[in-house]
C-alpha positions as CSV (number, residue, x, y, z in Angstrom):
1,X,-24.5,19.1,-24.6
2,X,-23.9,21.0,-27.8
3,X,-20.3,20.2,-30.3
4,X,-20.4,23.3,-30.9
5,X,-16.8,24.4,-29.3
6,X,-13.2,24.8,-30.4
7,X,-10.5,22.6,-28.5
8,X,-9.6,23.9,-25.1
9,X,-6.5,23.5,-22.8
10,X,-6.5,21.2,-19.8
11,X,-6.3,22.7,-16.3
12,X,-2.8,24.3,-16.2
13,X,-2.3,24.4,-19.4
14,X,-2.0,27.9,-21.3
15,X,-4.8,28.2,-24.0
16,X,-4.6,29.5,-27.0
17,X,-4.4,33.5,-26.8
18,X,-6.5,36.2,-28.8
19,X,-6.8,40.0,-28.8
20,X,-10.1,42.2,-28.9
21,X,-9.0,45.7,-29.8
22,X,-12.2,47.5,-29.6
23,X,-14.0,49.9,-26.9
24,X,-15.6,49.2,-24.2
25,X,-19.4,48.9,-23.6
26,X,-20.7,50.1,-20.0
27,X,-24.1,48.2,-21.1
28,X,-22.2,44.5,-21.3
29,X,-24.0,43.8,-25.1
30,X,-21.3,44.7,-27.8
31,X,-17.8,45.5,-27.4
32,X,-15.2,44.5,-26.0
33,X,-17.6,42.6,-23.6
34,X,-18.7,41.0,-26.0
35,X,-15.5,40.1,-27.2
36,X,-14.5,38.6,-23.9
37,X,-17.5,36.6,-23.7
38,X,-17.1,34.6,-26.2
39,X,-13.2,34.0,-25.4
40,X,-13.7,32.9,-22.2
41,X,-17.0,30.3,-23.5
42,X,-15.0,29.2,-26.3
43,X,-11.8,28.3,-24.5
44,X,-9.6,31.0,-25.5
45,X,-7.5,33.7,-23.3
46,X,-9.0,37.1,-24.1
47,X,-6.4,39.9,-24.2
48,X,-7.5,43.6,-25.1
49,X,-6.3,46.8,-25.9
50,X,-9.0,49.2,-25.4
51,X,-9.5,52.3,-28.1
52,X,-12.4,54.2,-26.5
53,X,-14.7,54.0,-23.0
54,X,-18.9,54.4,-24.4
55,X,-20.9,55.6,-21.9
56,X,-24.6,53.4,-23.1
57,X,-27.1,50.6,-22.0
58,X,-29.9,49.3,-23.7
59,X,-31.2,52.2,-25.6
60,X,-28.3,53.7,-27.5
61,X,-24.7,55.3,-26.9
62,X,-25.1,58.9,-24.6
63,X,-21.4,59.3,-25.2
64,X,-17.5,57.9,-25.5
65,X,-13.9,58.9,-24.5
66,X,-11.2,57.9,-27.0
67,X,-8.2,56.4,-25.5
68,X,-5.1,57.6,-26.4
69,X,-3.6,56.4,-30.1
70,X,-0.4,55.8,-28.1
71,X,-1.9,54.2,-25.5
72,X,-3.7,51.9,-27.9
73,X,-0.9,50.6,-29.7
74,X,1.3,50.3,-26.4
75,X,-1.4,48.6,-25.4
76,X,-0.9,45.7,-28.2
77,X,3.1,46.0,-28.1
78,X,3.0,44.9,-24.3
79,X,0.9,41.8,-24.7
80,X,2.1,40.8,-28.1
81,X,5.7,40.9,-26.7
82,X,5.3,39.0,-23.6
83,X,2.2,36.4,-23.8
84,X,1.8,36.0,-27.8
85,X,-1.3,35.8,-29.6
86,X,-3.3,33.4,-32.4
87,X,-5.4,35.9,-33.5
88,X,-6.5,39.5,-33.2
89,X,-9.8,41.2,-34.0
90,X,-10.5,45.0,-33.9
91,X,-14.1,46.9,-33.1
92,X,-14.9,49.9,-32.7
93,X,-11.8,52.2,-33.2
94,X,-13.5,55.7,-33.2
95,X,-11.0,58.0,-34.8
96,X,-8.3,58.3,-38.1
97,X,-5.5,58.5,-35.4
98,X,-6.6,55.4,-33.3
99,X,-7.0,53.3,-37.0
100,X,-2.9,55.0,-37.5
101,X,-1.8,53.8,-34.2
102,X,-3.2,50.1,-35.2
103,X,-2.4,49.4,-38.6
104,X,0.9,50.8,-38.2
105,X,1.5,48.7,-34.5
106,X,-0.2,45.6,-36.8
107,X,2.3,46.0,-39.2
108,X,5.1,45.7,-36.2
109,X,3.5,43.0,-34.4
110,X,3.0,40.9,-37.8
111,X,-0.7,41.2,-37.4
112,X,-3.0,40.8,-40.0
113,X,-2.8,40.6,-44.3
114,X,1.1,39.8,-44.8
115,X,1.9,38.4,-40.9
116,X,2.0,35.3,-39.3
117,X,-0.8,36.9,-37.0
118,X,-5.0,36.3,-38.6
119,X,-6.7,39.6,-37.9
120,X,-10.5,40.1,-38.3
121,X,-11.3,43.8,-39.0
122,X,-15.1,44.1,-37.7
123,X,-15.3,47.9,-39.5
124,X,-17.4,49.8,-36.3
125,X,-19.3,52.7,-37.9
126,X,-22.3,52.9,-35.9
127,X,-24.1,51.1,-32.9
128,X,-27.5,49.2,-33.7
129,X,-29.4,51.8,-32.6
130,X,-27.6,54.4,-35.5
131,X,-25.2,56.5,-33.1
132,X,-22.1,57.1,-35.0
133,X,-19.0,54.9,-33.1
134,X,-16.2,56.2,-35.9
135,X,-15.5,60.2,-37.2
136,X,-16.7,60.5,-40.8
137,X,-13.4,61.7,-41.9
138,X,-11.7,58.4,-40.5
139,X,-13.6,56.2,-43.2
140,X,-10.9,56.9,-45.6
141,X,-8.6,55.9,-43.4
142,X,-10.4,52.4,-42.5
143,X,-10.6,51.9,-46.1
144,X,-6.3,52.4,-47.1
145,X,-5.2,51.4,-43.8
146,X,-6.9,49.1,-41.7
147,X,-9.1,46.7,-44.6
148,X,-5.6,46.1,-46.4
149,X,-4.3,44.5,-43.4
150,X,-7.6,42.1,-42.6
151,X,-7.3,38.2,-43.2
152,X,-11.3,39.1,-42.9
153,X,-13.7,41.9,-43.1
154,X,-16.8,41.4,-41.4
155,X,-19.0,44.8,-41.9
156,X,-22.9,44.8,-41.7
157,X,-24.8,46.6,-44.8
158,X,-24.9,49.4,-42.9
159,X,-21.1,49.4,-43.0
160,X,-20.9,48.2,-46.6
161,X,-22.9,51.4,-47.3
162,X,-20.5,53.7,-46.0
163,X,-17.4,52.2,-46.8
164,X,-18.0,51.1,-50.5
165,X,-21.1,53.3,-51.1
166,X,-23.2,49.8,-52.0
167,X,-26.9,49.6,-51.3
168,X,-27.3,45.8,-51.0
169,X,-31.2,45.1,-51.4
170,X,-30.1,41.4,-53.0
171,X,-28.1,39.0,-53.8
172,X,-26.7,40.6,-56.9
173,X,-25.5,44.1,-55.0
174,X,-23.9,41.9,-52.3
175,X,-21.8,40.1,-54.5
176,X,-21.0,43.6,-55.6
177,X,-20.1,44.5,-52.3
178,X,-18.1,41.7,-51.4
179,X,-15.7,42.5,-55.0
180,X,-15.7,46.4,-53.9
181,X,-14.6,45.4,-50.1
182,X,-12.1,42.7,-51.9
183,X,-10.8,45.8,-54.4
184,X,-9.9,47.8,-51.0
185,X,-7.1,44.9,-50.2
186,X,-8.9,42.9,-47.6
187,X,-7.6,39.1,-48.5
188,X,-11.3,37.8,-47.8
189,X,-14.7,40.1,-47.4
190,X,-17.6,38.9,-45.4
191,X,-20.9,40.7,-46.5
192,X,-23.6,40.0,-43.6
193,X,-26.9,40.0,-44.9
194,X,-28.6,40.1,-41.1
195,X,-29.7,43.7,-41.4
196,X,-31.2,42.4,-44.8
197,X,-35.0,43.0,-43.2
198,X,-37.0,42.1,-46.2
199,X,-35.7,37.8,-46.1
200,X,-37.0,35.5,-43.9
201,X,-33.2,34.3,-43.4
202,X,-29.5,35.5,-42.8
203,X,-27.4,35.5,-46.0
204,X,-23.7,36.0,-45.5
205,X,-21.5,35.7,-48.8
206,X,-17.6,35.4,-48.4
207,X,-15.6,36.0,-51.2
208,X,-11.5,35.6,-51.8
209,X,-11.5,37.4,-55.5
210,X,-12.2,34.6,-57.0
211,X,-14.7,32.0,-55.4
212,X,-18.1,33.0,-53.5
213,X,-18.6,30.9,-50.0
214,X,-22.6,31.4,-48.8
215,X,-23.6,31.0,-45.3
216,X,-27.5,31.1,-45.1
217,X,-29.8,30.7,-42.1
218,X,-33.1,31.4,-41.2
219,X,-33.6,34.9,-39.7
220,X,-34.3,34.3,-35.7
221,X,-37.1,36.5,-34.8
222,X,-35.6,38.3,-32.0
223,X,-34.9,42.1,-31.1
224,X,-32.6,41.2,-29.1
225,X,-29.4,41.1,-30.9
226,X,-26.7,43.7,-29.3
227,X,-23.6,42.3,-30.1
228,X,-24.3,40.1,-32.5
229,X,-21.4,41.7,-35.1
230,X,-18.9,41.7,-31.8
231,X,-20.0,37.9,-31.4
232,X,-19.3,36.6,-34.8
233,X,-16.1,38.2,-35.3
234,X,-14.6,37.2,-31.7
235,X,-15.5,33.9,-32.8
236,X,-14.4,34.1,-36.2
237,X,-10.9,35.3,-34.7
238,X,-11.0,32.2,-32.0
239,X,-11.5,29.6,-34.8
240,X,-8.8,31.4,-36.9
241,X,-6.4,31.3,-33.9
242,X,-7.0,27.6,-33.7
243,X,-5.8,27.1,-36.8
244,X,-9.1,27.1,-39.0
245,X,-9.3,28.4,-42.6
246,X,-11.1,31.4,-43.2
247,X,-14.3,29.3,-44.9
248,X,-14.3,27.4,-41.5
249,X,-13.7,30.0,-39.6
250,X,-16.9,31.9,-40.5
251,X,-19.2,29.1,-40.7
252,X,-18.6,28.0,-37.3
253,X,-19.1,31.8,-36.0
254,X,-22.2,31.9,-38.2
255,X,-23.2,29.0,-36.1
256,X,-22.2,29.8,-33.3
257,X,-23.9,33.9,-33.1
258,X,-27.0,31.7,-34.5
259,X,-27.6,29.6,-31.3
260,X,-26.6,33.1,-29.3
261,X,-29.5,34.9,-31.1
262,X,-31.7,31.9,-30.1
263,X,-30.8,32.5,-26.9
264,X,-30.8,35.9,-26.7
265,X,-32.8,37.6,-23.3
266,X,-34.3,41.7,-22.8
267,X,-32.1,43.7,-20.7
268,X,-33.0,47.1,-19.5
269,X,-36.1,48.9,-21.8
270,X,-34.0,48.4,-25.0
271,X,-32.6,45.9,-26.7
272,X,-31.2,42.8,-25.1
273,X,-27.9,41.0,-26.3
274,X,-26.8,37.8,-28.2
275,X,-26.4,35.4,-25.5
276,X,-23.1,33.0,-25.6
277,X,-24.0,32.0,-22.2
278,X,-26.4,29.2,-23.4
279,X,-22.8,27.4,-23.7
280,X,-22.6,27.6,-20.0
281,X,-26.3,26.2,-19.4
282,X,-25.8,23.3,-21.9
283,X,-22.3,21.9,-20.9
């Protein structure tokens, strides 16, 4: 049996409550599927508000149907309200309005930078497979009104090349990254060097504008990795929720979208997902 958990609630008692708000993934890899996933395995009470329906599987995204801005944010108003939450984490939020509607309900919920509420930004451009999940014109609007409010930014390098216009080939250009993220008001910035093909390992660098926190792995060879952004900021969020700091936070999600990649399976005649089930398997 792994250690490899947060605390969880006895039978009866309510656990600790965090909100995915992110679309929704007819495939079951990424989203807010994902998102749920690792609640549930980690202990927590998953709560959503859901910004767009995708219609995809295993090879790619044929389409989506954005949700209503107002629906979104009335969507976070009712649960926030009634059952509370420890954390929040957004994903894919498809359109300028949709990022309005949340920063501005974030901002009334005391979610996020300056609230009592952690909230992990997980900055959705594009799936894996390269089809685009946000509107070009809504990258400004990520940048001045969503990053500002995030405890945590959590792009990939694809991500860090749209929103800050950084090529990171190395170490050097990620730490470059991580101040430019940091510039756009984002109180820490989380630079993930999986997509970083050319090293045998998984660099991430966190950085607070003033100290630099590495977590480095070794690269699992697997294709099979839908999710794996979804994963580690649901978990991020979870440990955050619990009470974590940030620096803890990420290096148990780092550890814990690790042994999901490990276990990762093929679904469909694409690519499989991370797999948080092993959890299930080993306890």
């Amino acid at each position: 049996m792994t250690d490899l958990g947060l605390p969880t609630a006895a039978p009866g008692v309510t656990p600790v409550r965090v909100m995915t708000i992110a679309g929704s993934d007819s495939g079951g890899g990424a989203g807010i599927q994902a998102d749920m996933r690792t609640f549930a395995l980690l202990g927590l009470h998953a709560c959503v508000a859901v910004t767009a329906v995708t219609v995809q599987n295993s090879l790619g995204v044929q389409g989506f149907q954005e949700i209503a801005p107002e629906t979104v944010a009335a969507q976070m108003h009712s649960v926030v309200s009634d059952i509370g939450i420890g954390a929040a984490k957004t994903g894919m939020l498809a359109s300028a309005p949709i990022i309005e509607a949340v920063g501005q309900a974030c901002v009334e919920l005391g979610i996020g930078r300056d609230g009592a509420v952690p909230l992990v930004v997980d900055p959705v451009c594009a799936s894996m497979h390269g089809d685009p999940l946000l509107a070009t014109e809504a990258l400004e609007t990520l940048r001045s009104t969503l990053i500002p409010l995030a405890t945590v930014v959590t792009p990939n390098l694809d991500e860090v090349r749209l929103i800050t216009g950084i090529d990171v080939v190395d170490g050097q250009t990620q730490r470059a990254a991580a101040y430019a993220l940091h510039e756009l008001g984002a109180r820490w910035a989380l630079v993930k060097g999986g997509h970083l093909r050319s090293s045998d390992r998984s660099p991430d660098l966190l950085f607070d504008g003033t100290d630099f926190h590495e977590f480095d792995h070794p690269r699992i060879d697997t294709p099979h990795d839908h999710g794996a952004g979804d994963t580690l900021a649901a978990a991020t969020a979870g440990a955050l929720a619990h009470g974590y700091t940030v620096p803890d936070a990420v290096d148990f999600a780092k550890r814990w979208v690790t042994r999901g990649l490990e276990a990762a399976y093929p679904l469909g005649a694409g690519h499989g997902p991370v797999n948080p089930l092993w959890r299930v398997s080993e306890s």
